[in-house]
PAKOL-161269 format. One record per residue: residue number from 0; residue in one letter; x, y, z of N, C-alpha, C in turn. Coordinates in Angstrom, 1 decimal, always signed. Layout:
BEGIN
  seq  type     n.X     n.Y     n.Z    ca.X    ca.Y    ca.Z     c.X     c.Y     c.Z
  NUM     a       X       Y       Z       X       Y       Z       X       Y       Z
...
end
This chain:
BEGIN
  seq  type     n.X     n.Y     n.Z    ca.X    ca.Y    ca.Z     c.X     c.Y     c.Z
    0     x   +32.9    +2.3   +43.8   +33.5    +1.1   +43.3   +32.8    +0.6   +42.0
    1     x   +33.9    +0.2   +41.1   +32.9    -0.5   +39.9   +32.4    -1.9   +40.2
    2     x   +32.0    -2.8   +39.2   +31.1    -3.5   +39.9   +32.3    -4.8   +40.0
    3     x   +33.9    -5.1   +39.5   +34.1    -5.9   +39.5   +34.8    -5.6   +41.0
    4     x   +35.2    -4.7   +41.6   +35.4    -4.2   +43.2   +34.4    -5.1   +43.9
    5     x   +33.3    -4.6   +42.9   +31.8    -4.6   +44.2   +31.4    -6.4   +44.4
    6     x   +31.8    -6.8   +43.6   +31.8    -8.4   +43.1   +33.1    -9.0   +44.2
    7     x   +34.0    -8.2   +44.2   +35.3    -9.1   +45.2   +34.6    -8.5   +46.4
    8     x   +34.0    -7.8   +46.7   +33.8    -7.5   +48.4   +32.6    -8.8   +48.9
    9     x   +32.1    -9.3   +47.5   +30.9   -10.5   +48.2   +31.9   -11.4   +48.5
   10     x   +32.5   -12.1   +47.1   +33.4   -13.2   +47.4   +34.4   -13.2   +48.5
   11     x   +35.0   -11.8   +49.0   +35.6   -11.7   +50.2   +34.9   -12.0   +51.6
   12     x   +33.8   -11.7   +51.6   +32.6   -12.3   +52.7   +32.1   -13.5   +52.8
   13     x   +33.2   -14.1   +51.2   +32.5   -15.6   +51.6   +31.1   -16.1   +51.8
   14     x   +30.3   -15.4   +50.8   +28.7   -15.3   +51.1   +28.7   -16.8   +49.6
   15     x   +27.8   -17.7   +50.6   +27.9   -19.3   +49.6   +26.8   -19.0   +48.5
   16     x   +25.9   -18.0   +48.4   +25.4   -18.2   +47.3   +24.8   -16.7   +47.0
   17     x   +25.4   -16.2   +45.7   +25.1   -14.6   +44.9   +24.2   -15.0   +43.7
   18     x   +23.4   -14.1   +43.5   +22.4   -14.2   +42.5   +22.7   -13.1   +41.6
   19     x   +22.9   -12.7   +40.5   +22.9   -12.1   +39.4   +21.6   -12.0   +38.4
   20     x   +20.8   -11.5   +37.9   +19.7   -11.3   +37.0   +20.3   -10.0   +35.9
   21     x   +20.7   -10.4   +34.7   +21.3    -9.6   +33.7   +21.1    -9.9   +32.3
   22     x   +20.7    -8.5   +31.6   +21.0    -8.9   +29.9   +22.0    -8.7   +29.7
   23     x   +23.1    -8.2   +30.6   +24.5    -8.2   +30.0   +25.5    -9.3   +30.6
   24     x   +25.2   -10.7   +30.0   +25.6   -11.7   +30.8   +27.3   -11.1   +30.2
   25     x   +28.1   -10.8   +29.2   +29.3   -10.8   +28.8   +29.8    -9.7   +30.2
   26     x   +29.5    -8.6   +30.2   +30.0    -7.9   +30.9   +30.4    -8.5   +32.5
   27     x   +28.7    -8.9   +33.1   +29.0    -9.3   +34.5   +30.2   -10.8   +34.3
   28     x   +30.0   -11.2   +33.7   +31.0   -12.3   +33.8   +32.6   -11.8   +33.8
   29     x   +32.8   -10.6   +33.0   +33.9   -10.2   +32.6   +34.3    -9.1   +34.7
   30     x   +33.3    -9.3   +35.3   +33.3    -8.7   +36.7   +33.8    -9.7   +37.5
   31     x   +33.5   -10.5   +37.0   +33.2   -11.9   +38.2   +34.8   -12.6   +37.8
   32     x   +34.9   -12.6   +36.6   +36.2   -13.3   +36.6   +37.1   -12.4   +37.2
   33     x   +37.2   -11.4   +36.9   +38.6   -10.0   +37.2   +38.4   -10.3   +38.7
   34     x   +37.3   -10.5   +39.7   +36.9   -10.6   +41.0   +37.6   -11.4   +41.7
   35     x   +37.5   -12.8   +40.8   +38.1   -13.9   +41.0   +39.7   -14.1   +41.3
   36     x   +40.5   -13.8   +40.0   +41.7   -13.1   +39.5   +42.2   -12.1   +41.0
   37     x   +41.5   -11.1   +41.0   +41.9   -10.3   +42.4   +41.6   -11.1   +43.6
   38     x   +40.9   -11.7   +44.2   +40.7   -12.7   +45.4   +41.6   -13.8   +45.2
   39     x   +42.2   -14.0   +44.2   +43.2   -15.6   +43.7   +42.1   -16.6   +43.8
   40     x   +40.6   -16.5   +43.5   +40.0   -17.6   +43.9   +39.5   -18.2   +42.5
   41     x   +39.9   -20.2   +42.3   +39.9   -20.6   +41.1   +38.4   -20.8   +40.4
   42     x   +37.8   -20.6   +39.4   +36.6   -20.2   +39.1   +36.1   -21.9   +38.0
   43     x   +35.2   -22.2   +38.1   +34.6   -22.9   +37.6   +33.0   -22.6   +36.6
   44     x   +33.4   -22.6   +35.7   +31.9   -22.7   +35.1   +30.9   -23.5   +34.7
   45     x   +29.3   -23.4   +34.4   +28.5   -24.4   +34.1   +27.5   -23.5   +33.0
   46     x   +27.4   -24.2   +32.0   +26.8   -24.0   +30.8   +25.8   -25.1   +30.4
   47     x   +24.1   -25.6   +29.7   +23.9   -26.8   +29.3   +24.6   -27.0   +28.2
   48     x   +25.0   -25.7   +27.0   +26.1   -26.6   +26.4   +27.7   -27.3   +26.3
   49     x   +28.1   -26.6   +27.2   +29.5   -27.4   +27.2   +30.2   -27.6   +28.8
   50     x   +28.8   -27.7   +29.5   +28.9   -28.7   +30.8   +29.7   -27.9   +32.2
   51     x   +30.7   -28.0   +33.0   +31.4   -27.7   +33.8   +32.7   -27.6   +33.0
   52     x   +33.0   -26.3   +33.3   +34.8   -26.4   +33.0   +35.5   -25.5   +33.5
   53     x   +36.5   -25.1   +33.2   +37.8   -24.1   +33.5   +37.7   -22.8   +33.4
   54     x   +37.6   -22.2   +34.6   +37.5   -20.3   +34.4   +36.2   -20.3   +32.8
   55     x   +36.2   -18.8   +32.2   +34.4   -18.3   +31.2   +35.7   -18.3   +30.0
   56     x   +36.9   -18.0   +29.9   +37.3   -17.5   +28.6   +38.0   -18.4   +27.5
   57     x   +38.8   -19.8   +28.0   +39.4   -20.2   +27.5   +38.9   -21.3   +27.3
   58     x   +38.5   -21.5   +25.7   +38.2   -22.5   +25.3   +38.5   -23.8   +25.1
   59     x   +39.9   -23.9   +25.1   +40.6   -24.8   +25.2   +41.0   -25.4   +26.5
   60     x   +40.0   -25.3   +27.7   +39.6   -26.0   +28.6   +38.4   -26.8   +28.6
   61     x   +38.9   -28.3   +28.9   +38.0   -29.5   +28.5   +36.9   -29.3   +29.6
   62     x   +35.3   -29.1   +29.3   +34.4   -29.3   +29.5   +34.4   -30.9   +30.9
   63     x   +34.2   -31.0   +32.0   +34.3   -32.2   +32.4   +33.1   -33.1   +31.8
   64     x   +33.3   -34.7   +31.3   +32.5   -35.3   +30.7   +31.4   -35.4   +31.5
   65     x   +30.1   -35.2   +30.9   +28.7   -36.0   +31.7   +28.2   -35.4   +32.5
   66     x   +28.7   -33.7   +32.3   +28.3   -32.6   +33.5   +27.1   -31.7   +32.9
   67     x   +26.4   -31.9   +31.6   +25.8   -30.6   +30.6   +24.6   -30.7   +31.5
   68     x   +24.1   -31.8   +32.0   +23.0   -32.0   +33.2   +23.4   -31.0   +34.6
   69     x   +22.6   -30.5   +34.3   +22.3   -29.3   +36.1   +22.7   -29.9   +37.4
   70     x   +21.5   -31.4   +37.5   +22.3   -32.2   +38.8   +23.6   -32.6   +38.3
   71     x   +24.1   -33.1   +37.2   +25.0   -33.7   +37.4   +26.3   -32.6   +37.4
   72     x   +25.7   -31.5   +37.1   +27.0   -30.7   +37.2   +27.1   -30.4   +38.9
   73     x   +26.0   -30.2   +39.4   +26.1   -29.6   +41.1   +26.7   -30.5   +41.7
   74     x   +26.5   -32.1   +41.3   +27.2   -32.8   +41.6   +28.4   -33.0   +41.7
   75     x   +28.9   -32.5   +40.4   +30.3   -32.5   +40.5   +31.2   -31.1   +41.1
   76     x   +30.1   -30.3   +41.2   +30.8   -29.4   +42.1   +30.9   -29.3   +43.5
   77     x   +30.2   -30.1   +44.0   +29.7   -30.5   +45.5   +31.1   -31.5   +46.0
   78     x   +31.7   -32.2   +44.9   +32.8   -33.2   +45.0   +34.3   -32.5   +44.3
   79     x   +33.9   -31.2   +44.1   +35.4   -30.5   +43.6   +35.2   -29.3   +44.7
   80     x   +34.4   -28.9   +45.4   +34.2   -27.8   +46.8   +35.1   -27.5   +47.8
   81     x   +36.0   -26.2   +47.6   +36.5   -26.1   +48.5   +36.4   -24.6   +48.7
   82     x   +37.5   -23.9   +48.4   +37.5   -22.2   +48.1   +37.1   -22.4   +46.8
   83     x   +36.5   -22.3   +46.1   +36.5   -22.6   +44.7   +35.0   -21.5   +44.4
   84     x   +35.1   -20.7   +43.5   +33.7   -20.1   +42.7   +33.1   -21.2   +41.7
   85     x   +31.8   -21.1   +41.8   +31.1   -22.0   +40.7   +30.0   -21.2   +40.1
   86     x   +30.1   -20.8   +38.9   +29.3   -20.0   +38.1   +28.6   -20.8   +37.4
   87     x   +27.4   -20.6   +37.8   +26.3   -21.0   +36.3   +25.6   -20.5   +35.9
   88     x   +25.6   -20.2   +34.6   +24.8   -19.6   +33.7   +23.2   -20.0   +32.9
   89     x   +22.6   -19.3   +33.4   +21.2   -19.8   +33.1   +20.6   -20.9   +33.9
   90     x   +20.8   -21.4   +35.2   +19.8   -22.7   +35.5   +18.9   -22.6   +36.2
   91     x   +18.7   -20.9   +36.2   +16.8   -20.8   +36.9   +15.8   -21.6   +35.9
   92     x   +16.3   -21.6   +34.6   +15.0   -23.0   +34.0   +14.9   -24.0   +34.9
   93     x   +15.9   -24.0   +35.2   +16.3   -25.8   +35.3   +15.7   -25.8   +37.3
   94     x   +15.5   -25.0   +37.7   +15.2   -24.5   +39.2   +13.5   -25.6   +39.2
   95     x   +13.1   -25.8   +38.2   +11.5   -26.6   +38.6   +11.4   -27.5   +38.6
   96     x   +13.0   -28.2   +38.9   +13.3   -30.1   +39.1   +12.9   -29.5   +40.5
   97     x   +12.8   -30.6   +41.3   +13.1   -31.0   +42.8   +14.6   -31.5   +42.9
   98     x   +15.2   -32.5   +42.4   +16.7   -32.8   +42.0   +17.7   -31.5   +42.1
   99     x   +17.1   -30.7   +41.4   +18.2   -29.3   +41.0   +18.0   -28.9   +42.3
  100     x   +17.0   -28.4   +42.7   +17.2   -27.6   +43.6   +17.6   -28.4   +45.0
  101     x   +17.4   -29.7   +44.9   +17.9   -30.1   +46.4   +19.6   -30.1   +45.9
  102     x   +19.9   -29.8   +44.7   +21.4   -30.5   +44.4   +22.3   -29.4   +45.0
  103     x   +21.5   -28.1   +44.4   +21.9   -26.5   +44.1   +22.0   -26.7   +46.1
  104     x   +21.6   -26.8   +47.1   +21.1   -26.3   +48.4   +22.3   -27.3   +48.7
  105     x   +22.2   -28.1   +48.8   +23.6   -29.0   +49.4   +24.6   -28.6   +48.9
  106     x   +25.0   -28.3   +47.5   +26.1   -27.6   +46.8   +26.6   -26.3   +47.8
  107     x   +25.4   -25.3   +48.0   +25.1   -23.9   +48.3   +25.9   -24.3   +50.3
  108     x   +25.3   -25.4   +50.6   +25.9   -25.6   +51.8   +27.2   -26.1   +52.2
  109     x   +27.4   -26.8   +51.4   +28.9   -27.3   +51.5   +29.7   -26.4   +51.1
  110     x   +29.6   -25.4   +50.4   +30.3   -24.1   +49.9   +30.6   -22.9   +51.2
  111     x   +29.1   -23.0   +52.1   +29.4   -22.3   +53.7   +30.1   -22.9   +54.5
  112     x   +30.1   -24.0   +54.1   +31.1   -25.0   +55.7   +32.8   -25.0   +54.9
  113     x   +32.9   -24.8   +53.8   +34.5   -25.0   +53.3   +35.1   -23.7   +52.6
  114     x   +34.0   -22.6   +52.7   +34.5   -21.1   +51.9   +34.3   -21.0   +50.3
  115     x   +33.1   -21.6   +50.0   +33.7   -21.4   +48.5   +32.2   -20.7   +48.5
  116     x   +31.9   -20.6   +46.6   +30.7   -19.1   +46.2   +30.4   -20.3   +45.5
  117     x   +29.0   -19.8   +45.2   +27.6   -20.5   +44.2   +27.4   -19.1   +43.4
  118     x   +28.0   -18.8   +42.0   +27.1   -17.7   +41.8   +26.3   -18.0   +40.7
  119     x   +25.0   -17.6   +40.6   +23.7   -18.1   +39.8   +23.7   -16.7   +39.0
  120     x   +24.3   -16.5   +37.6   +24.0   -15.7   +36.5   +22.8   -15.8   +35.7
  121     x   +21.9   -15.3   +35.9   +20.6   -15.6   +34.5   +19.8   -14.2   +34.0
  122     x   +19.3   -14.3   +33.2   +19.0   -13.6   +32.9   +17.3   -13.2   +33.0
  123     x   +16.4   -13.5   +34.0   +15.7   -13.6   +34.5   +15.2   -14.0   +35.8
  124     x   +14.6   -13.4   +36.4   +14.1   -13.9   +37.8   +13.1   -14.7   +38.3
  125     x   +13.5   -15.9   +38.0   +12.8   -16.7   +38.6   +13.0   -18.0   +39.3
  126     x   +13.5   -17.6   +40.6   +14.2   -18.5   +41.3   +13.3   -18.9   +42.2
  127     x   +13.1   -19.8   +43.1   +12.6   -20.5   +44.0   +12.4   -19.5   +45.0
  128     x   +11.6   -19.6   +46.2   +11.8   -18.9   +47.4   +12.7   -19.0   +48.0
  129     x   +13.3   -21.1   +48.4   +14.3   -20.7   +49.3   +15.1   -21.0   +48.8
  130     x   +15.5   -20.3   +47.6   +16.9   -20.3   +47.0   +17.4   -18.5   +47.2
  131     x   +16.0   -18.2   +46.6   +16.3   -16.7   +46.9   +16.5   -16.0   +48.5
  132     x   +15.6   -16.7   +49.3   +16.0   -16.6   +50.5   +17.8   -16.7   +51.1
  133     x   +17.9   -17.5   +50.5   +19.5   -18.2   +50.9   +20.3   -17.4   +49.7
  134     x   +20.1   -16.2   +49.5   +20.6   -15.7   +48.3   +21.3   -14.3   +48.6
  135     x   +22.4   -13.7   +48.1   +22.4   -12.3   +48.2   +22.5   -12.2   +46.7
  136     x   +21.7   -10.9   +46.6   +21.5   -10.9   +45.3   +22.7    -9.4   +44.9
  137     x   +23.3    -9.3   +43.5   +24.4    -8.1   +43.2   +23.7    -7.6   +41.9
  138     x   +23.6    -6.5   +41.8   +22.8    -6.0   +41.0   +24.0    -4.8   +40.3
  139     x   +24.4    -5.3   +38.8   +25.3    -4.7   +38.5   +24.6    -3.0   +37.9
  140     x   +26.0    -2.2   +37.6   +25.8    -0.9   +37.7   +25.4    -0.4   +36.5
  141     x   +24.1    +0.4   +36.1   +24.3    +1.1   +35.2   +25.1    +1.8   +34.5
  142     x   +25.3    +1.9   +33.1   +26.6    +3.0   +33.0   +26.4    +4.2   +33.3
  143     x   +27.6    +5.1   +33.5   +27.8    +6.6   +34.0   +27.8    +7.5   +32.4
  144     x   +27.6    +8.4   +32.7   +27.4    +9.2   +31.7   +28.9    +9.7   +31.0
  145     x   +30.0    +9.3   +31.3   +31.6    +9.0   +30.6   +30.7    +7.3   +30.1
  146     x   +30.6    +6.6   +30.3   +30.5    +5.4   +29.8   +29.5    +5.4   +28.3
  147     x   +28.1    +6.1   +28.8   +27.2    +6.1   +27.4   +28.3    +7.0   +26.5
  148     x   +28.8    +8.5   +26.7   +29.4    +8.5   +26.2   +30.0    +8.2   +25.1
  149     x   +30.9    +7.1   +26.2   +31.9    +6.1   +24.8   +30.9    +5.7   +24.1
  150     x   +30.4    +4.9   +24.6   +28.9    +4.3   +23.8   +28.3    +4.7   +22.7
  151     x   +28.1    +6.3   +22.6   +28.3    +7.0   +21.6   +28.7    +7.2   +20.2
  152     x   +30.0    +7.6   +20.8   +31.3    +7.5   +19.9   +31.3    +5.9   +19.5
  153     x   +31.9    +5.1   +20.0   +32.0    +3.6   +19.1   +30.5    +3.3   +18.3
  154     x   +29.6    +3.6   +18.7   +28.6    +3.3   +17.6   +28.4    +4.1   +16.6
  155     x   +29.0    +4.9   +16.5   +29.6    +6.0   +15.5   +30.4    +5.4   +14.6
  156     x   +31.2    +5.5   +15.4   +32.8    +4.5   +14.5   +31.9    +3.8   +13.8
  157     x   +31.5    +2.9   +14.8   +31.1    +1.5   +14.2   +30.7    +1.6   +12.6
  158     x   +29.5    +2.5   +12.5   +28.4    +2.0   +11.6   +29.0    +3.1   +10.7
  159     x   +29.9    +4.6   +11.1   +30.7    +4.8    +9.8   +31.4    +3.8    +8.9
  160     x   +31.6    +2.4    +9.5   +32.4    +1.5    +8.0   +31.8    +1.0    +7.8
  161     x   +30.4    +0.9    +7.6   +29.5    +0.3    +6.9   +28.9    +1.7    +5.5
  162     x   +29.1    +2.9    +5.9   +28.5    +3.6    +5.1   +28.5    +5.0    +5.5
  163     x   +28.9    +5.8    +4.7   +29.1    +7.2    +5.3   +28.0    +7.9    +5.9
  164     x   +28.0    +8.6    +7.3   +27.4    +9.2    +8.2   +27.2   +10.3    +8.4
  165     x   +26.6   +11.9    +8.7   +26.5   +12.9    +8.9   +26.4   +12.8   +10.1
  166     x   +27.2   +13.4   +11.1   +26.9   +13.7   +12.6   +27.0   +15.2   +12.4
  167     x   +26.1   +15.7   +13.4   +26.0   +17.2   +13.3   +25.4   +17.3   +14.8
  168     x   +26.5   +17.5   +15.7   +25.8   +17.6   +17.5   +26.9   +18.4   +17.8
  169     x   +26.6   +19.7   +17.9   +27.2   +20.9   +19.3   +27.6   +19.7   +20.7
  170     x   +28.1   +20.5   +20.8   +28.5   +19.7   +22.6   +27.5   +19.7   +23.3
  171     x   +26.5   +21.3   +23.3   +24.9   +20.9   +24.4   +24.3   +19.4   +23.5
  172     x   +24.7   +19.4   +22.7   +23.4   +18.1   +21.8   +24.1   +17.0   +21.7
  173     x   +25.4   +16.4   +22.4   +25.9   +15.5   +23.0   +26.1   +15.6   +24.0
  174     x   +25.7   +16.5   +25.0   +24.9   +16.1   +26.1   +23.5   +15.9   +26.5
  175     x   +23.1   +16.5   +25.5   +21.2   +15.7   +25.4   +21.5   +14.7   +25.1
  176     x   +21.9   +14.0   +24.2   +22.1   +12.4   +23.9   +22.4   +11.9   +25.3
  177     x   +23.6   +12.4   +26.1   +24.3   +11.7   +27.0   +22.8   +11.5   +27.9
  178     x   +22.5   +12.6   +28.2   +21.2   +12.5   +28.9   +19.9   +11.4   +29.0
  179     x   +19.7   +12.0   +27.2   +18.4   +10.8   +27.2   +18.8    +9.8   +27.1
  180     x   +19.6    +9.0   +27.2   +20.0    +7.3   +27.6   +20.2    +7.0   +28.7
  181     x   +20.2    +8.0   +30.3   +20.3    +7.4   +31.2   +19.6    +6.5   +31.8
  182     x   +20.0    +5.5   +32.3   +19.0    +4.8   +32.9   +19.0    +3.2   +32.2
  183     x   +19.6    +3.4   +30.8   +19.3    +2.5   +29.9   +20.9    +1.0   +30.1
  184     x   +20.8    +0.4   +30.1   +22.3    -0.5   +30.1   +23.0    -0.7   +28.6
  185     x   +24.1    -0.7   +28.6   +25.1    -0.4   +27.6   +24.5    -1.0   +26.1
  186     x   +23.7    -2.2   +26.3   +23.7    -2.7   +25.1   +22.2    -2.2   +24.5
  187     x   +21.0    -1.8   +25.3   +20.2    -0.7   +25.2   +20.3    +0.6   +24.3
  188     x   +21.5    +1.5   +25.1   +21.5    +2.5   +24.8   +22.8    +2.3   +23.2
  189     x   +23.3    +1.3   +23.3   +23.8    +1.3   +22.0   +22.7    +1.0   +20.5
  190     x   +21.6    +0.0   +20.7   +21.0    -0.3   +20.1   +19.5    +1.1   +19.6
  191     x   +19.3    +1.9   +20.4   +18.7    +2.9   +20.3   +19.8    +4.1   +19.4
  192     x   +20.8    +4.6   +19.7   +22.2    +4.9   +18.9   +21.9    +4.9   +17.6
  193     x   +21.9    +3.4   +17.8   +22.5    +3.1   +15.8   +20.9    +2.9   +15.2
  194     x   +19.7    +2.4   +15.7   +18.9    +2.7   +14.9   +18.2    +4.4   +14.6
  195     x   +18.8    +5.2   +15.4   +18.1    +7.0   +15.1   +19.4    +7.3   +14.2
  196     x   +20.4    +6.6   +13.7   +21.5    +6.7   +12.7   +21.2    +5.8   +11.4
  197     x   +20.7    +4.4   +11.6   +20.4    +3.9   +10.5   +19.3    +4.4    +9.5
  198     x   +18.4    +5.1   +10.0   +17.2    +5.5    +9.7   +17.3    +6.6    +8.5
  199     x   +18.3    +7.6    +8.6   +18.4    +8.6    +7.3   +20.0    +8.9    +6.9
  200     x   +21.1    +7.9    +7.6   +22.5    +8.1    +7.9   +23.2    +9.6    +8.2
  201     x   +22.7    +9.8    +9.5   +22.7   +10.9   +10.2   +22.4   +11.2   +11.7
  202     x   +23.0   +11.7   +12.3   +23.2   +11.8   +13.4   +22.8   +13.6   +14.5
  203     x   +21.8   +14.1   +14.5   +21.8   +15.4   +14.8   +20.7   +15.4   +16.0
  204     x   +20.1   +16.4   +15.8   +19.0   +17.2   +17.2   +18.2   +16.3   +17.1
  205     x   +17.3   +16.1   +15.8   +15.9   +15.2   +16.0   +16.2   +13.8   +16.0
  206     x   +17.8   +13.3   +16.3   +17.7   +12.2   +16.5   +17.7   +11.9   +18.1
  207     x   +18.7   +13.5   +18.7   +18.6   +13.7   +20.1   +17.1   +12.9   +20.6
  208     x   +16.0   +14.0   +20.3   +14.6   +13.7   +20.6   +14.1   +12.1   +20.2
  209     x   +14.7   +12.0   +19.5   +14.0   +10.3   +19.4   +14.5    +9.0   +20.1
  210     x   +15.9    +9.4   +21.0   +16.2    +8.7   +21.7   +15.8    +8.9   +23.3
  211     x   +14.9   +10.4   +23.1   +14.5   +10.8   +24.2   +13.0   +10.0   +24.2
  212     x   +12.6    +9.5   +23.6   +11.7    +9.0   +23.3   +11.8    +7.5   +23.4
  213     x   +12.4    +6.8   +22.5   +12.4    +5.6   +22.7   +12.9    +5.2   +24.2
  214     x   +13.7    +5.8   +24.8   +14.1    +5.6   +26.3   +13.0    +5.4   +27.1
  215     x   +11.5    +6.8   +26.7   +11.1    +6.2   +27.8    +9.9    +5.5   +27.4
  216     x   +10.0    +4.9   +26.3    +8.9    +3.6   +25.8    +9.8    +2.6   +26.4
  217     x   +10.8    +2.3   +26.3   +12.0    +1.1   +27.1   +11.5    +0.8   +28.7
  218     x   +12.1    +2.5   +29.5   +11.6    +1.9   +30.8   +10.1    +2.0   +31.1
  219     x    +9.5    +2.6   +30.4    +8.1    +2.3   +30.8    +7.4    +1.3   +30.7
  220     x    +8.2    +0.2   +29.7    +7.2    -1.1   +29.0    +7.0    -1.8   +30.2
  221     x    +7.4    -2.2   +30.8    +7.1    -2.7   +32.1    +7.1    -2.2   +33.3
  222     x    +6.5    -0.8   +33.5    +6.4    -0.6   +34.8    +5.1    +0.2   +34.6
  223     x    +4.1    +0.5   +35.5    +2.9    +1.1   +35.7    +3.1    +2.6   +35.7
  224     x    +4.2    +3.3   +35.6    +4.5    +4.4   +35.2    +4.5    +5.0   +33.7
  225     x    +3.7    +5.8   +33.3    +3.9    +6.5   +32.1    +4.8    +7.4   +31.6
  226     x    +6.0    +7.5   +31.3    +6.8    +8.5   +31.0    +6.1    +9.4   +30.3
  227     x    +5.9   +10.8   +29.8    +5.3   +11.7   +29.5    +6.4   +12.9   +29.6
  228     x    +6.4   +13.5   +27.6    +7.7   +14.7   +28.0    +6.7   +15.6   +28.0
  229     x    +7.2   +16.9   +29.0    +6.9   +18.0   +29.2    +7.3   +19.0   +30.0
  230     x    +6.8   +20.3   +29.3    +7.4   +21.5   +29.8    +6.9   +22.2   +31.5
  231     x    +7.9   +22.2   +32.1    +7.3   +22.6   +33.7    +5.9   +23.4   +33.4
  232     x    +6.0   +24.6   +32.2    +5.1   +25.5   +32.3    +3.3   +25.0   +31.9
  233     x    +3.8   +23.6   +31.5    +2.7   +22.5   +31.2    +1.6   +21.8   +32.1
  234     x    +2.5   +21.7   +33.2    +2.1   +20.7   +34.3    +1.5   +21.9   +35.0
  235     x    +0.3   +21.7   +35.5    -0.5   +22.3   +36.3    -0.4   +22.7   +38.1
  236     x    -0.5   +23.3   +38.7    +0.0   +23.1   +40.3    +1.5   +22.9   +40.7
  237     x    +1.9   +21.8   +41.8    +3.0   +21.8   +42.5    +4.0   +23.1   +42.5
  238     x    +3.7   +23.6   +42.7    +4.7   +25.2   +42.3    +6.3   +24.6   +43.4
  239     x    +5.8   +23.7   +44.4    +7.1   +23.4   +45.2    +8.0   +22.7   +44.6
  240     x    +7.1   +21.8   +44.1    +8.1   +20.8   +43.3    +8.8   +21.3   +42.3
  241     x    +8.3   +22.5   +41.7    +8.7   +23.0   +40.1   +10.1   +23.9   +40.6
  242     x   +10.0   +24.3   +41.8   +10.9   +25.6   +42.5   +12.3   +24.4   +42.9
  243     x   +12.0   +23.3   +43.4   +12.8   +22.0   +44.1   +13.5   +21.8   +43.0
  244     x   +12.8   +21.5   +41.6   +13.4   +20.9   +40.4   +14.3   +21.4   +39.4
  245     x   +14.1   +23.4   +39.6   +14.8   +24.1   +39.2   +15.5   +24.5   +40.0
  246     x   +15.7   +24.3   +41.3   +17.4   +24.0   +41.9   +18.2   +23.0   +41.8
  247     x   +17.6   +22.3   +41.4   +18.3   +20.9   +41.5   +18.7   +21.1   +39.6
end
């Protein structure tokens, strides 16, 4: 399932409060409304700059007045609660009032007793205990290797109309590309892309390697794991693992 599937199977469970943590706030949002849309369930948003209002896309839905405040928006969604989704974007800041969070928890409960969703988008984790407790959390999908792909190609496109480009990749060396970006989320592996292209306006093998590279400075910056490239015949011992790895 992709993730805007995977998004209507919560809201179909009627679970009163989902947690989201993403740098790709456009995309999950673009999940969560299609979700909505498929469930017929009417969507509400909350922003601190333009308050509560009508479904994420259309701007020309009025903001309700005197809602850009966190309580005062829970507030008003606690008194508009029924089937209804309520998206807010970013208010784990706003999670270190006492106010918010008793506003968010009454909101979150009145939404179990009448069927409606709390979903909390941010881009960071740092939510309360018993918010997270009271929380299912949806952890959207990495892209698939057709997706970096694309990803690819349009950043190709792209930065050809800015200035002519040499691409020079065999099909094995667009699949090393496809490769060395796994793991990475779209706007990641785009921005790794166009800087091993902006650098000599060229696109070939040693740029292959340098995305093999920066990838795993990316996931390794924060985890206690060292990525490290090397050749099986490098690594010393495990002979099982080396025999596992070359079946696989």
């Amino acid at each position: 399932m992709n993730d805007r599937q995977r998004f209507a199977r919560l809201l179909r469970a009627r679970h009163p409060l989902i947690t989201v943590c993403t740098p790709e706030e456009d995309r999950v949002l673009e999940a969560i409304v299609g979700a909505c849309v498929d469930g017929g369930r009417p969507l509400n948003t909350w922003s601190a700059v333009r308050g509560v209002y009508e479904g994420i896309f259309d701007t020309d839905h009025h903001a309700e007045q005197g809602t850009e405040q966190p309580a005062a928006a829970l507030r008003w969604c606690w008194q508009a609660a029924g089937g209804r989704v309520f998206l807010f974007c970013d208010l784990a800041p706003h999670l270190g009032n006492e106010v918010v969070v008793r506003a968010l928890r009454e909101l979150v409960s009145r939404c179990a007793t009448l069927g409606g969703s709390v979903v909390l988008v941010d881009h960071q984790e740092s939510l309360p205990d018993i918010i997270r407790r009271e929380a299912v959390a949806f952890h959207p999908a990495l892209p698939d290797d057709q997706e970096l792909l694309q990803v690819i190609r349009e950043t190709v496109a792209t930065l050809k109309k800015d200035a002519p480009l040499t691409v020079e990749l065999p099909k094995e060396q667009v699949a090393r590309a496809v490769k060395a970006l796994r793991g990475l989320t779209r706007s990641q592996a785009r921005r790794l892309v166009a800087d091993a292209m902006a650098e000599d306006d060229r696109f070939d093998a040693a740029d292959v390697d340098r995305l093999a590279e920066e990838r795993g400075r990316l996931l390794g910056r924060d985890s206690l794991l060292e990525p490290v490239a090397a050749l099986g015949e490098e690594v010393a011992g495990a002979a099982n693992l080396k025999r596992w790895l070359e079946l696989r």
